[in-house]
C-alpha positions in Angstrom: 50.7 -28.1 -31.5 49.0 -28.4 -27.5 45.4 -27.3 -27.7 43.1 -25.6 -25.4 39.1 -25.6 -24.6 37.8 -22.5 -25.6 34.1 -20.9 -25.3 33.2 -19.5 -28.9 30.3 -17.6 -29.8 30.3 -17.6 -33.6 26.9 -15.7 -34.6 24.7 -13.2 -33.5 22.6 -14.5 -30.3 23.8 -17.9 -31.2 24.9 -20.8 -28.7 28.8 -21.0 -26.9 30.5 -23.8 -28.8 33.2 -25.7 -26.7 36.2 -26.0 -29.5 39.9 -27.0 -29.5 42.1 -24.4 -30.5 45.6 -23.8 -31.0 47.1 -22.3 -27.4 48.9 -18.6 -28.8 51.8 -17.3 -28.8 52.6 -13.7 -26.8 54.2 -11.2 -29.7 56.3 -8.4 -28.5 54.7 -6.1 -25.7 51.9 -8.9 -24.9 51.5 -12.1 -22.0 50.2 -15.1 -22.1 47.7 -16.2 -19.0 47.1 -19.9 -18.1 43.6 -18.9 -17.0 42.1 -20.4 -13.8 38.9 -18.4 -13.6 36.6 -15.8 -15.2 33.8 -13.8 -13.9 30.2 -13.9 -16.3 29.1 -10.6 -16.6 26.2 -9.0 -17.6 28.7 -6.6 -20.3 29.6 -10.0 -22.0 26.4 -10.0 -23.5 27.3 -7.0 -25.5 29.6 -9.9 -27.6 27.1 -12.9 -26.9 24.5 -10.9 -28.6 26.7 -9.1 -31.1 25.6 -5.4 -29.4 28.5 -3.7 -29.1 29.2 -1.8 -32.5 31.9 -3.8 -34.4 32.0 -6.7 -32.7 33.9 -9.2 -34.6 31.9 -13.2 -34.1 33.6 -15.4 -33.5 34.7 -14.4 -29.9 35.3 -15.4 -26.7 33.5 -13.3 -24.2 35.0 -12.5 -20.7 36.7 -9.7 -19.2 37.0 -11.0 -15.5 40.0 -12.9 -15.8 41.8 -14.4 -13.2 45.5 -16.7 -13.6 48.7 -17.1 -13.9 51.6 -15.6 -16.1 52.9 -18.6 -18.8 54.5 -16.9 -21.7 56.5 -13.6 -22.2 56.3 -11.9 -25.3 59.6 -9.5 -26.3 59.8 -6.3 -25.0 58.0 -6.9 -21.4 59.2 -6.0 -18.4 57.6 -5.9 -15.1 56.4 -9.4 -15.4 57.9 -12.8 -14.6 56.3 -16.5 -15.5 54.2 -17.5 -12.6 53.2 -14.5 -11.1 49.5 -14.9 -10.5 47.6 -11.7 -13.0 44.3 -10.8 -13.9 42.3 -8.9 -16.7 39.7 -6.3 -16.8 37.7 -4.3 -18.7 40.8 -2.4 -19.3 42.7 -4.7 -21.4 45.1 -2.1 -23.8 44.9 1.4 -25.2 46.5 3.0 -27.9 48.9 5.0 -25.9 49.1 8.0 -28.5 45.6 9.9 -28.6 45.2 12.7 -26.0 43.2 11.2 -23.1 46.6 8.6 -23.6 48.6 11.5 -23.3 47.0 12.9 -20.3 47.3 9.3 -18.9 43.4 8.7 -18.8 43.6 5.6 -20.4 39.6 4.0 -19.9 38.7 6.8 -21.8 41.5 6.3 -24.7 38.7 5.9 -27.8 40.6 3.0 -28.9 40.7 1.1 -25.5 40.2 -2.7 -26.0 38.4 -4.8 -23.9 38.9 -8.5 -23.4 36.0 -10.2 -25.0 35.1 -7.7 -27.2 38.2 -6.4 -29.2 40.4 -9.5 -28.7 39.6 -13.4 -27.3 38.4 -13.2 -23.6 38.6 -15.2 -20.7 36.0 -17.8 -22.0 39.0 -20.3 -22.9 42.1 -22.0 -20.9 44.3 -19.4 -22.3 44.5 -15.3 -22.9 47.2 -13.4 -24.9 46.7 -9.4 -23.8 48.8 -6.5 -23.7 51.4 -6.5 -20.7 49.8 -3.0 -19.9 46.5 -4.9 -19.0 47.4 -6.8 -16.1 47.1 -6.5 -12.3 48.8 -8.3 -9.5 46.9 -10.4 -7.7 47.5 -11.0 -4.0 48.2 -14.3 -2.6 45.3 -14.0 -0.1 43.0 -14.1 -3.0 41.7 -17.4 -4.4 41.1 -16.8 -8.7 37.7 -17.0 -8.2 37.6 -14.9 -5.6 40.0 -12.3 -7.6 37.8 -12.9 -11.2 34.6 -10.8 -10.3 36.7 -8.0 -8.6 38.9 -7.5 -12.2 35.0 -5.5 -13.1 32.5 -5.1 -10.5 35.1 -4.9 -7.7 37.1 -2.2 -9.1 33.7 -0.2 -10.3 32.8 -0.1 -7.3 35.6 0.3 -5.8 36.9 3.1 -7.7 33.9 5.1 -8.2 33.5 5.0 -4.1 37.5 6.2 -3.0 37.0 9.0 -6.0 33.4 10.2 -5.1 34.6 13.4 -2.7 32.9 11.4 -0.1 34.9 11.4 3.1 35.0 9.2 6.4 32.3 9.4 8.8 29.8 10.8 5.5 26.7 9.8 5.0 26.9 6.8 1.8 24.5 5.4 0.1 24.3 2.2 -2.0 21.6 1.7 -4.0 20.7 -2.1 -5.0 22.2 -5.2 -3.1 23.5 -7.4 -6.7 26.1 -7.8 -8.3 27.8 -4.4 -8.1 25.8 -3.7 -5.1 26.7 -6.0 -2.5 30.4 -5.3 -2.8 30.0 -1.1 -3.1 28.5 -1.9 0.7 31.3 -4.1 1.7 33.7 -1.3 0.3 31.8 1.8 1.6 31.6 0.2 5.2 35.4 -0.7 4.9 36.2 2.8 3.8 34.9 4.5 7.0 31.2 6.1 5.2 28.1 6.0 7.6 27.0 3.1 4.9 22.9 2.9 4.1 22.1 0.2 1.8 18.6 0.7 0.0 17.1 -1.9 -2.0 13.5 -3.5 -2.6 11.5 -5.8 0.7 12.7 -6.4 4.2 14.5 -9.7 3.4 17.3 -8.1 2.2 17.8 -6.0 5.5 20.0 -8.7 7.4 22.6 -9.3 4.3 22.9 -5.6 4.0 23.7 -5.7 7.6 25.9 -8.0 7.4 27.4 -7.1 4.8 28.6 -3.7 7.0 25.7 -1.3 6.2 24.6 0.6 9.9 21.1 1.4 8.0 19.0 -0.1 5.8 16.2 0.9 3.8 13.2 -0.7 2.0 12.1 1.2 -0.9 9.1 -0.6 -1.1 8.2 0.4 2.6 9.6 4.0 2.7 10.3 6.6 0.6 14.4 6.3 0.2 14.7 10.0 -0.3 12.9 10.7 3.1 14.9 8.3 4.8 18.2 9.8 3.5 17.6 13.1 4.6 16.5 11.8 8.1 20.0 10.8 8.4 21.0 14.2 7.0 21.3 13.8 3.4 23.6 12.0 1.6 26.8 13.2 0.5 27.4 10.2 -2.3 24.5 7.1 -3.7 26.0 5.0 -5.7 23.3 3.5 -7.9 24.4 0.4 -8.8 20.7 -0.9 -10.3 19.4 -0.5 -13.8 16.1 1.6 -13.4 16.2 5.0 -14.2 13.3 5.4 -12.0 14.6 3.5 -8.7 17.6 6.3 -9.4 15.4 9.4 -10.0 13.6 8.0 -6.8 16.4 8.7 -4.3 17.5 12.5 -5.8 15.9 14.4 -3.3 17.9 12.2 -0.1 21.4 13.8 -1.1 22.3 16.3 1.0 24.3 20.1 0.0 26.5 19.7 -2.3 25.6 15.6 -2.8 26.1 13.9 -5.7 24.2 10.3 -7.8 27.4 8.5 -8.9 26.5 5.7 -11.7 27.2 2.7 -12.3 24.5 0.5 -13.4 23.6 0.8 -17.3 20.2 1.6 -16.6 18.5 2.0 -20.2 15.4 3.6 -19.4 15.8 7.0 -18.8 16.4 8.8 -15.7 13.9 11.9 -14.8 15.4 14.5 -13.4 14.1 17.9 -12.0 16.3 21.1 -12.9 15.2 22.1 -9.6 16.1 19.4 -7.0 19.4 19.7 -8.8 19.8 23.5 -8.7 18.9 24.3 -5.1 20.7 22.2 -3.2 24.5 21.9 -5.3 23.3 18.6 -6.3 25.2 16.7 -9.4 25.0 13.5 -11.2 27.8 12.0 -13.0 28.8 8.4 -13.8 31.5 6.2 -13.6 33.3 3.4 -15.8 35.8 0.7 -14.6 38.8 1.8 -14.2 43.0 1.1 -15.2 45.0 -2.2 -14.5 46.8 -1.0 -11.7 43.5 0.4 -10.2 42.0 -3.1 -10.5 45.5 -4.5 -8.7 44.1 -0.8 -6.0 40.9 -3.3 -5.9 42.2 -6.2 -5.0 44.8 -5.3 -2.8 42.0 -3.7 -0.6 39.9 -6.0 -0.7 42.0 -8.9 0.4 43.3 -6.3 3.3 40.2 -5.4 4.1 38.2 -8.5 3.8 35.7 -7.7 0.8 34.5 -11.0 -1.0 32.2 -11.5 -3.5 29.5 -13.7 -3.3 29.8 -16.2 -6.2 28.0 -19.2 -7.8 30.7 -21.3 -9.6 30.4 -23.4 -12.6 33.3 -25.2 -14.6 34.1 -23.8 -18.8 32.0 -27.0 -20.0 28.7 -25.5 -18.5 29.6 -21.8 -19.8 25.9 -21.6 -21.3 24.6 -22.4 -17.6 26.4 -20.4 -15.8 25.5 -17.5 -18.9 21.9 -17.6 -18.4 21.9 -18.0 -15.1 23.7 -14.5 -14.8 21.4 -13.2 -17.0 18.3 -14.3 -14.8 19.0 -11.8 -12.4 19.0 -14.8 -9.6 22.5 -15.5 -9.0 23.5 -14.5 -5.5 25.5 -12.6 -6.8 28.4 -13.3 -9.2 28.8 -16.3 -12.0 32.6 -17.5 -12.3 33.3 -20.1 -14.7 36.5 -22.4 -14.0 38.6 -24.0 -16.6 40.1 -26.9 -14.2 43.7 -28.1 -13.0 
């Protein structure tokens, strides 16, 4: 039987193990992917250090997944071999509970995620449900296409379903990961973008990036700032401090609203008060659907929106790992698996 290189984790907290394995077979309603590239995010430490609740060792992280069709199970349609497809957090749902029914399908209760409920992108080749995959455009390269399968189409999503409307005042709060593409996407999507993170280094890539404002929350006081520019009518807080999001509150404008998306695990104070007076809300966001990823892409290779990557090939998998977990990638880890 052919074999491929896959990147096993096979105990709690315990090293990636390059193994041989037996390349699978697609059963009815399922693809297989010849995988090219996949993403290293900070969620695949939920598997790498057994926290998600029920996570089955051994597993092969990765849910930014990136390639090309190879294999057709039975009952597919939609799909031919060698159309290029990529995997998100979104990777099947049961299809019969009621957020199914209602066709919200990220919040189906027994949604599976690459990684976590079945093999990941960690390895030459996935098996998923059909259901999970999204087109990706020709004028995206697989890395390029990897890291937008998650923290493109978070972004993304949450931004083009915030209420927020051309010409409003946007703010995107932290230049990582998630950040540096929500200002790429809020700048593309007509918002007056402001882009606030920590020292006056990071003022030029926010620029360039396509932010008209930035501002140093170690300098000022992001709130102020915001409501010198009238308020804000959307931040999107894409850091993990509860306390660098409680911190910008009192910059939305009437009727503005804290949308988030980084899993911030301290907690985030909030006054009843700055909430009440001015219509004020705060909500949060999750991924989103495979054809809302293929929404991400397509935009983004329209519109120009790239994220910024340091690439490593499968064999260095616990590199590029901890390196993503330092916090000093600029600003995405993609791992390759090779011609």
């Amino acid at each position: 039987m052919p074999k491929m290189r896959a990147a096993v984790v096979s105990t709690p907290k315990g090293p990636f193990e390059i193994v041989q394995r037996e390349i699978p077979e697609p059963g009815p309603g399922f693809v297989r992917l010849k995988v090219q590239a996949c993403g290293v995010c900070h969620s695949d430490s939920l598997t790498k250090e057994a926290l998600w609740p029920g996570v089955q060792l051994p597993r092969v992280p990765g849910h930014e997944i990136a390639g090309v069709v190879d294999a057709i199970g039975p009952n597919v349609l939609g799909w031919t071999v060698g159309q290029r497809a990529g995997i998100g957090w979104h990777g099947g749902h049961c299809g019969h509970c009621d957020s199914c029914r209602r066709g919200d399908f990220l919040t189906c209760p027994e949604l599976q995620i690459p990684g976590i409920s079945y093999d990941g992108g960690y390895q030459e080749y996935v098996v998923a449900p059909a259901v999970a995959l999204a087109l990706i455009p020709d004028a995206l390269s697989p890395v390029e296409a990897g890291p937008l399968m998650c923290a493109g189409i978070t972004t993304f999503n949450s931004l083009r379903n915030s209420g927020a409307r051309a010409g409003d005042v946007v703010a995107v709060l932290g230049i990582g990961g998630l950040g540096h593409l929500a200002v790429q996407y809020a700048s593309r999507m007509g918002f007056n973008t402001v882009a606030i993170a920590r020292g006056e280094d990071k003022g030029p890539l926010a620029k360039k990036l396509g932010a008209t404002h930035y501002i140093d929350s170690q300098a000022q006081d992001p709130a102020a700032e915001l409501n010198k520019l009238g308020g804000a009518r959307v931040v999107l807080a894409t850091v993990t401090s509860g306390s660098a999001m409680a911190q910008v509150l009192g910059g939305l404008g009437i009727n503005g609203k804290l949308i988030v998306v980084g899993a911030a695990f301290d907690p985030l104070p909030v006054s009843a008060l700055t909430l009440i007076g001015a219509r004020r809300s705060l909500a949060g966001w999750p991924a989103g659907t495979s054809i809302e990823s293929q929404d991400t892409m397509a935009f983004s290779a329209r519109t120009g929106v790239r994220s910024m990557n340091e690439v490593f090939p499968l064999d260095r998998v616990a590199e590029a790992y901890d390196r993503m977990m330092s916090g000093k990638a600029r600003f995405r880890v993609v791992v390759t698996m090779g011609s």
